[in-house]
C-alpha positions, 0 to 999 in steps of 0.5 A: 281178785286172784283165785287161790288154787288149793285144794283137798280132794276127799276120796281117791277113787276114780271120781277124786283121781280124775278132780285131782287130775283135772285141777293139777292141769289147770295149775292147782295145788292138790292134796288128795286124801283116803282112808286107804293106803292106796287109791282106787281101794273101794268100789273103783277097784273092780278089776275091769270096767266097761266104757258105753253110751246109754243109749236112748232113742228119746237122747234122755239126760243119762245118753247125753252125759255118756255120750260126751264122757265116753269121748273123754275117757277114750280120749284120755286112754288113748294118750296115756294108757297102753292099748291091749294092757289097760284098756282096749277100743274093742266096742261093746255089743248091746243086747237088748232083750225084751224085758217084763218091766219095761219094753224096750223102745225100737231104735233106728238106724241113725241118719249121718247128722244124727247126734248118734252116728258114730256112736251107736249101730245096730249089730251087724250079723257077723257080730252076733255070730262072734257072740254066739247069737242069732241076727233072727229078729235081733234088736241088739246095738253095736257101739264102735266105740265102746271099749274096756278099762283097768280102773287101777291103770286109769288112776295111776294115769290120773295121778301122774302129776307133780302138784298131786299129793296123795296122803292115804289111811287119812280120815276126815273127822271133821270140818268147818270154815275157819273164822278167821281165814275163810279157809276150810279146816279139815280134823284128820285122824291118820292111821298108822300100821304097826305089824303085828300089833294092829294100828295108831293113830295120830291127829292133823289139820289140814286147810285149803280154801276148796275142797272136793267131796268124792267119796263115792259110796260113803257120801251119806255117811260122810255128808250125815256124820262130817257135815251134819247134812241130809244125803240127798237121797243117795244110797248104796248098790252092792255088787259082786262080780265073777270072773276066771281065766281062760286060755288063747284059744277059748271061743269067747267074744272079742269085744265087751257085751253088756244089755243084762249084765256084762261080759268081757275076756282076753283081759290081760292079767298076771296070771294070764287072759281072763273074762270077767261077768256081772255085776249084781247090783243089790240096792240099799246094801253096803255088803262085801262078802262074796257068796255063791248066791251072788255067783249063781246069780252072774251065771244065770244072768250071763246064760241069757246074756250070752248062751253060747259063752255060758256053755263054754264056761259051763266047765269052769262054773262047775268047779268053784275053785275057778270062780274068783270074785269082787265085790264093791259098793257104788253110790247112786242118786234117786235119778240115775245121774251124778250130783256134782258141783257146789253143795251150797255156794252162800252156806258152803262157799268153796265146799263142791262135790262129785258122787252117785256115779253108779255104775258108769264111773269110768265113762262119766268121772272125767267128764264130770270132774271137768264140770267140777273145775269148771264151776269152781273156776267160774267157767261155763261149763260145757254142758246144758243149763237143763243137765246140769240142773239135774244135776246138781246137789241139793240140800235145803236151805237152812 
């Protein structure tokens, strides 16, 4: 039998974009759907993000996940992103400070036939001194191939397909499989603007045989409210990032630096370079206010990521018309690792899902959404049975 290849993608941040992306390469036919009148509205619309492995000497789950998403998206924005405007191969510094909860575990220089050889270093002196920092006992790592990213710029490449039909400020109410076709039917409530007046709305139904949740953050909501299914234990992290401009001659890292916090400048931007430091990242909160609390917080973070910066800064700090902020939320899972896939392929056959991607979205959605097209195609994907196992959705069996 033929597979029908019509889908509607739910959400259309970074994990919908890169669905949507993957299946219109394959020859599907895409409706991507959001409450927003553009993509990449909610939590993927942080200005700038950072694309690492976690490292791990043990190479737990979460490295080997990172390791292979991070060549797909580098990958993907060396062929249709512009280098030094949406992204740039700078590399990314670990830190590694020493923590009270937890001792970092040493890591080795990497043998040539080391899954981490081209991957992950440790730092070279010339490298600290760019940052600022001493090579005295230092136990920082140095990622080649790290770099930073435009998650707007990433969408709109993703997006760039003629089987991609993008349909914003349109709401999922609710859904069921209709009886007589098989096919989902989704009840949407589409907004309608009207200046000055506040908005309308009106009602449409949308059908499609596979449907992908990807609505990040508002997957509990979606799956308790829509579906009238548990979340999974998915939940929540707020986070609000700082950031100012700078001109070309500030002595602030040419690469990214992340281990407590992050740290990323000379970004291009219409007003000029700028850097851009945090996040925080507030568990179980759903909150979009930037506070001076949270800007505390970033400077502090940054003043034992990067001393020398926060130094450098320390000006710009001082005077709170310089300090700029976003905030946005971010969905993640009791075990740090996405849930993907079919939610229940006898109870919801053709419903598939991809969130919790928590804080390393933009490595890991195209890796992922790869896995997503594979298992509705009938693909091995390409990964682990024991990775995927952990990550897959879970809901209990009615």
């Amino acid at each position: 039998m033929n597979l029908d290849k019509r889908c509607i993608v739910i959400g259309a941040g970074v994990a919908g974009a890169a669905c949507a992306h993957i299946l219109a390469d394959r020859g599907w036919q895409v409706k991507l759907l959001d409450m927003a009148k553009e993509p990449c509205a909610a939590a993927s619309g942080v200005p700038v993000g950072m694309l690492s492995c976690h490292a791990s000497p043990d190479d737990n789950p979460l490295s080997q996940l990172t390791r292979a998403g991070l060549q797909a998206t580098v990958a993907f924005a060396k062929e249709h992103l512009i280098e030094g405007q949406d992204w740039s191969a700078c590399g990314v510094l670990e830190r590694r400070l020493a923590d009270s909860s937890h001792t970092k575990k040493p890591w080795q220089e990497p043998e040539q036939d080391s899954v981490w050889f081209s991957h992950v270093q440790l730092a070279q002196p010339e490298q600290l001194l760019q940052a600022g920092l001493s090579d005295e006992l230092s136990h920082d790592l140095w990622q080649p191939q790290g770099a930073w990213i435009k998650p707007l710029a990433l969408v709109r490449a993703l997006l760039s397909n003629d089987d991609i039909l993008f349909m914003g400020l349109h709401e999922v109410e609710s859904m069921q499989k209709s009886p007589a076709t098989g096919e989902w039917q989704l009840r949407l409530k589409n907004h309608i603007p009207i200046p000055n007046m506040g908005s309308s709305h009106t009602y449409a139904t949308e059908t499609a045989p596979h449907v992908v949740i990807a609505t990040g953050a508002q997957t509990p909501d979606f799956l308790n409210q829509v579906l009238y299914e548990p979340d999974m234990g998915l939940h929540p992290i707020a986070g609000q990032v700082s950031w100012g401009l700078h001109d070309h001659s500030a002595d602030l890292p040419k690469f990214a630096v992340n281990g407590h916090g992050s740290f990323v400048a000379h970004v291009p931007t219409t007003d000029g370079l700028a850097w851009y430091t945090g996040s925080t990242f507030d568990r179980h909160q759903s909150h979009l206010v930037a506070t001076g609390e949270a800007h505390a917080h970033n400077r502090q973070r940054l003043s034992e990521l990067l001393p020398a910066v926060a130094d450098t800064l320390a000006s710009q700090w001082n005077d709170t018309a310089q300090i700029k902020s976003w905030n946005g939320v971010r969905c993640a899972s009791i075990n740090r690792l996405p849930k993907l896939g079919p939610l229940d392929e006898k109870r919801l056959p053709g419903l598939h899902m991809l969130s919790a991607l928590g804080s390393r979205g933009l490595t890991l959605a195209l890796l992922c959404a790869q896995v997503v097209a594979d298992r509705m195609e009938g693909t091995p994907p390409a990964l682990s049975e024991a990775l995927l196992k952990a990550m897959q959705c879970e809901l209990p069996q009615g």
